[in-house]
Structures are given as structure tokens and as C-alpha cells.
C-alpha positions in Angstrom: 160.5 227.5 165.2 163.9 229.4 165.3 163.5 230.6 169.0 165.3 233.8 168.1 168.1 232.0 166.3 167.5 231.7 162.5 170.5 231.3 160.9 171.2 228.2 162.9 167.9 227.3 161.7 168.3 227.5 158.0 172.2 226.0 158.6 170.6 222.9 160.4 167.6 222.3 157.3 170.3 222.8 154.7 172.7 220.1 156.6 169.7 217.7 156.5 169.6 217.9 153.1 173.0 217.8 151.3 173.3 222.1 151.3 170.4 221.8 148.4 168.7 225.0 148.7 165.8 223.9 146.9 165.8 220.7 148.8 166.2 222.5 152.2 163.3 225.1 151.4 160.6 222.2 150.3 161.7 220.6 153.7 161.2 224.5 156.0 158.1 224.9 153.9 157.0 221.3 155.1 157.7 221.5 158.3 156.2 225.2 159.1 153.0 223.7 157.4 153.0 220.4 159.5 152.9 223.0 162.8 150.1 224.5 161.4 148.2 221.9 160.6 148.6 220.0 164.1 149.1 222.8 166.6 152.4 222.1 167.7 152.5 225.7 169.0 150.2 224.5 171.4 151.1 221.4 172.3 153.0 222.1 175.5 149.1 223.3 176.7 147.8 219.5 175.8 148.2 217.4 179.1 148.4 213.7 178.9 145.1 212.9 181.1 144.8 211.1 183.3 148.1 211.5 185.1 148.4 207.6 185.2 148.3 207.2 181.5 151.0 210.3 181.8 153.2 208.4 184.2 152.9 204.8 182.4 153.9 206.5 178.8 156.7 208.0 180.7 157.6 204.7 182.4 157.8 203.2 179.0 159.7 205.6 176.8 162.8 206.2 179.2 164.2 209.7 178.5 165.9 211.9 181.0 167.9 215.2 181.3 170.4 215.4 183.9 173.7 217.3 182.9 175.2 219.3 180.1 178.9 219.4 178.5 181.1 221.8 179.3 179.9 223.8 176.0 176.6 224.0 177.6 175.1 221.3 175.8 172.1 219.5 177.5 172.8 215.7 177.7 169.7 213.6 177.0 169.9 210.1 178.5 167.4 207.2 176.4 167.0 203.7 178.0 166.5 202.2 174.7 167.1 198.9 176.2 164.4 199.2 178.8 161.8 201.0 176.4 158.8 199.0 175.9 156.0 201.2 174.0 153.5 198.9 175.2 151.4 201.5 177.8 149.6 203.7 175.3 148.6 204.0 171.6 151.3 205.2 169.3 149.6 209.2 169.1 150.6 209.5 172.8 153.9 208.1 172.5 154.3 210.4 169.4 152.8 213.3 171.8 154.8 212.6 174.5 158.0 212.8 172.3 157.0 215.8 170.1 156.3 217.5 174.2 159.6 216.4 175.3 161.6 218.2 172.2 159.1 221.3 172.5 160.2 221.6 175.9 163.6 221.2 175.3 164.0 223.7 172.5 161.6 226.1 174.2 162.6 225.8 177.8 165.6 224.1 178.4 167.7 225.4 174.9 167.2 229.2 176.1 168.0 228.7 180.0 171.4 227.0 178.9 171.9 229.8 176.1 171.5 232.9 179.2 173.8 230.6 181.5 176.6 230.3 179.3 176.1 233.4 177.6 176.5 231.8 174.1 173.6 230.3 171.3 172.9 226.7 172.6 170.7 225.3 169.7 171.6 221.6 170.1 171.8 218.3 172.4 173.8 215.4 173.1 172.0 211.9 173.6 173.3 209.0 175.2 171.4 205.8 174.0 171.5 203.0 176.7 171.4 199.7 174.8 171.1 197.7 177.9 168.0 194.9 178.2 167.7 195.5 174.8 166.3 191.8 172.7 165.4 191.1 169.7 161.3 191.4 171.0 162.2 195.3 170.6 161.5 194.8 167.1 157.8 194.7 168.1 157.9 198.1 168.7 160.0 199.4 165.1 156.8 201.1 163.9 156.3 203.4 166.6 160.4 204.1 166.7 160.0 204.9 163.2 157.1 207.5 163.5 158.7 209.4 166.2 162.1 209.3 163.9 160.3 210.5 161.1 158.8 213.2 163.1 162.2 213.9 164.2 164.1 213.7 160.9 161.8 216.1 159.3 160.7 218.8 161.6 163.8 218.7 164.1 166.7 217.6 162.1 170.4 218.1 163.2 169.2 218.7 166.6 171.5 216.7 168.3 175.5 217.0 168.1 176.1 213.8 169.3 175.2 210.4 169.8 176.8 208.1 172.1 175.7 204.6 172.1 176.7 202.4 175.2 176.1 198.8 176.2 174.7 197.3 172.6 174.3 193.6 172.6 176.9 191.5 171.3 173.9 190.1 169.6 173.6 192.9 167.5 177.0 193.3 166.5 175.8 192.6 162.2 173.3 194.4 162.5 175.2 197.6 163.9 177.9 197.7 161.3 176.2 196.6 158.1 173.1 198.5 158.7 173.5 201.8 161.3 175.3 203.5 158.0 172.0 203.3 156.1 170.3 204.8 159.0 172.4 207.6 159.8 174.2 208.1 156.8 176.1 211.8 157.5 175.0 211.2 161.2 177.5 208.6 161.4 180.1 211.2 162.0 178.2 212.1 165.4 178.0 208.6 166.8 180.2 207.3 168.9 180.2 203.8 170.4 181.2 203.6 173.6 181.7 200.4 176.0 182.7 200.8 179.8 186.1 199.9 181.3 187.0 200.4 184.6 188.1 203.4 184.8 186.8 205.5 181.8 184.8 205.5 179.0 186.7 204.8 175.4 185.2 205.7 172.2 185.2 203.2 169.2 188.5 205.6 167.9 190.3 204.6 171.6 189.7 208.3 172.4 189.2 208.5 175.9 186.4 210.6 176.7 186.4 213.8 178.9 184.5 213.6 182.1 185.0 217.0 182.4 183.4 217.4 179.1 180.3 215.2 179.9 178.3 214.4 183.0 175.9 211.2 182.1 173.3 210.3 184.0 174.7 209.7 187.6 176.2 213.1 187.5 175.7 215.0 190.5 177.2 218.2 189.8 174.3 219.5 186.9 173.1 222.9 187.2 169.2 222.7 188.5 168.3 224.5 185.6 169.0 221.6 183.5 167.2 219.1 185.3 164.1 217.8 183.3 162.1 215.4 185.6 158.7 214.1 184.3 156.9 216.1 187.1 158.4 219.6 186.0 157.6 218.6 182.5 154.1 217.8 183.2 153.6 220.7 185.7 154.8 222.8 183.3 152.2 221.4 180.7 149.2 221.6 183.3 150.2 225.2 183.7 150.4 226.5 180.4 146.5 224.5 180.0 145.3 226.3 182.7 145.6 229.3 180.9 143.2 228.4 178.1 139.1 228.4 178.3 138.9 224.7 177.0 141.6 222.4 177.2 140.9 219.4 174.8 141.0 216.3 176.4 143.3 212.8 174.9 145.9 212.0 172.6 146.9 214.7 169.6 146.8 213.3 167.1 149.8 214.2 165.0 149.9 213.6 161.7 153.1 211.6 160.6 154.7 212.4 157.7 155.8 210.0 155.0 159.1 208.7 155.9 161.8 208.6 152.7 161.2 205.5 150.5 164.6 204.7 151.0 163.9 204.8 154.4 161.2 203.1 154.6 162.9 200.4 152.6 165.7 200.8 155.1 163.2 199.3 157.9 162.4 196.8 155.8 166.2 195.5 155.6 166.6 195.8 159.5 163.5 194.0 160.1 165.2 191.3 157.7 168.6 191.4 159.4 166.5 190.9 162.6 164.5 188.0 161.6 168.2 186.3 160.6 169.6 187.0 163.8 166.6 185.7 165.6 166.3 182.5 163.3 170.0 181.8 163.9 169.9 182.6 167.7 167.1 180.2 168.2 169.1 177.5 165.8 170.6 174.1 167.7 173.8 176.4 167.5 172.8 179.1 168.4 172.5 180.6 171.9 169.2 181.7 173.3 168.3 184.7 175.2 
């Protein structure tokens, strides 16, 4: 769970909960048990078969690894826009996902930690609003299972989030509800929109290219690069190794999201609805 580094550990569960010790412990205790109790030890040795089922899941939950900041950092590139969730059930999705940040925090964390010769324990993610609609909201359960997984067993995981490309469509529904969804997060996001010559943060900071390399970067160290093939190589691998390899989707248990913020899906789907009401109005301006 630590990978050698368990301060960082304990400082990253105590973050997620407010510095409450007691709080923070329930939550370690929680998580070590869900592990147990679904194998997530193992489930870098549980292939997504058959490698077309593999390959549409991975079509349709855009994710991609292709650079790191100058702190070492992996950068994690989501096409949240272009996501559909429509190939596969919601267990492989949540598979696929729960793979992805094994692989990261087993692989990919302690390459970049021996390159740079310092603990790298965290990521940055670039969410990529574009093609996003208001049909996305289809899909909220599954994005809320694989945030719950998320929020509870791999919290503060990511230093920062930088969100390009969001609709203009969504413009309410991004300042009036992303502070009920992020709440201390808030202070890692950072909305970005594209002008000719750099990239501007919501503060009219100019962002670092040296700091950064998104997606079209060409200078990443090969070590960071996480394509779908060296993922699933790596899983076919590590199954090889075993007598029986069990066959489908795991299965993962979900845990019970916070009543708040379950109620907090329930006042997105709402701001949605209004949005999509009024869009579709005489006044309004359809997709």
C-alpha cells in the first residue's frame, strides 16, 4: 500500500480527512480491509479477456501517460470529453481503472522515484473536456464508482488537476457545483483555456512548458510512457506466473460513497437536467 514510503502514506489519509486521526485511521483500516477482501494485490495478474473487450474498454475510458514535470511528476492525460463507458459493464471499467492506478503506483511511481533520485508518490492529471455533452450524464454512475474507489483507497494521489477545453455550456455548473465536489481539492485545480501562444491559468499565471509536457510532448523519458499494450503485456505476464488465472471481470466491491456525496450527485444531475431543459428551450441553443 505504502510502496516503501509510509509516512507519505499516513500524511496523504490524514489530508483526506481534515488531519483527524481517528478519522484518518477508520479510513487506513478501511481501505487495507477493502484490499483484502477483493485481491487488489493481485489484480495486476487478472487480464481483461478477450483482448478485444481489453482494447474496447480502453477505447472508451481515454487515459494516457506521456510525460512528467520537471519534479518528476507523471502527467496523466483523461479525454473526459471523448469517454463513453458504453463497451463493457461497470466491474471492468472499475477493473480497468483500479489496474491503471496499481500500475502506476507500483510501476511507474518507483521508476520516476530511482530517475530523479527523490520520493515520487504523486501525479498530475490533465482532464480534456473536449466533445464533452450533456448525454455524458448517462454515464455519472460509473464516474462515480470509480471516484469513490479513488477517494477512499487512493486519496491525495494527484497534485494537480488541470482542466482544459470545458464547454461554455457548463460554465453554472462548474462554478456553483465543482466546490462541492472537490472541496480542499479546489486548491489543486486549475482551469486552463488555450491561447495562441501558451497556456494561462484561471489566476493569468502563465504556465511553465518547462514544467509540464502534456500530451504531444515528445521529449518524455521512455520510462514514463504507459501505452495500453505495455500495460496489458505487463498484466499477461504477471498471469502467467500463476497455476490458474481466473477468467472475467473482478468484481470489486464499491464502497459507500459519503452521503453528502452522494447527495452531491444528486444536485449535479439536477443542475444538468436545468441546463438541458433550457438548452433545448425556443431560446436556447442546441447541441
Amino acid at each position: 500500500m505504502h510502496q516503501g514510503y509510509p509516512k507519505e502514506t499516513l500524511v496523504r489519509f490524514l489530508k483526506a480527512r481534515e488531519w483527524n486521526v481517528s478519522k484518518a485511521h477508520k479510513m487506513i483500516v478501511d481501505s487495507l480491509n477493502w484490499r483484502i477482501q477483493n485481491e487488489i494485490d493481485s489484480v495486476l495478474e487478472r487480464p481483461i479477456v478477450p483482448v478485444d473487450l481489453y482494447r474496447s474498454i480502453r477505447d472508451s475510458q481515454l487515459i494516457g501517460l506521456s510525460g512528467y514535470t520537471k519534479e518528476g511528476l507523471p502527467v496523466f492525460g483523461i479525454g473526459v470529453g471523448h469517454s463513453t463507458y458504453d463497451k463493457a459493464s461497470v466491474h471492468y471499467y472499475v477493473q480497468s481503472h483500479i489496474q491503471i492506478n496499481e500500475y502506476r503506483d507500483r510501476i511507474i511511481l518507483p521508476r520516476l522515484t530511482q530517475q530523479f533520485g527523490q520520493p515520487v508518490t504523486k501525479c498530475i492529471k490533465v482532464l480534456d473536456m473536449t466533445g464533452l455533452k450533456l448525454s455524458a450524464l448517462s454515464q455519472i454512475k460509473i464516474l462515480t464508482s470509480i471516484s469513490t474507489v479513488d477517494d477512499l483507497n487512493y486519496p491525495e494521489k494527484t497534485e494537480t488537476y488541470y482542466v482544459v477545453n470545458v464547454p461554455c455550456i457548463f460554465s453554472a455548473c462548474w462554478y456553483y457545483q465543482l466546490p462541492l465536489i472537490f472541496r480542499f481539492a479546489m486548491l489543486n485545480i486549475c482551469r486552463l483555456w488555450t491561447t495562441r501562444h501558451f497556456p494561462i491559468s484561471a489566476a493569468g499565471r502563465a504556465l511553465d512548458h518547462q514544467s509540464i509536457h502534456l500530451l504531444t510532448s515528445t521529449t518524455a523519458s521512455p520510462l514514463t510512457i504507459l501505452s495500453t499494450k505495455e500495460l496489458y503485456d505487463h498484466i499477461k505476464e504477471q498471469a502467467s506466473c500463476r497455476e490458474l488465472i481466473k477468467m472475467g471481470s473482478l468484481h470489486v466491491s464499491i464502497p459507500e460513497p459519503d452521503p453528502d456525496d452522494a447527495k452531491i450527485v444528486e444536485v449535479i444531475q439536477a443542475e444538468f437536467q436545468k441546463i438541458g431543459e433550457q438548452d433545448e428551450s425556443p431560446n436556447g441553443n442546441k447541441d
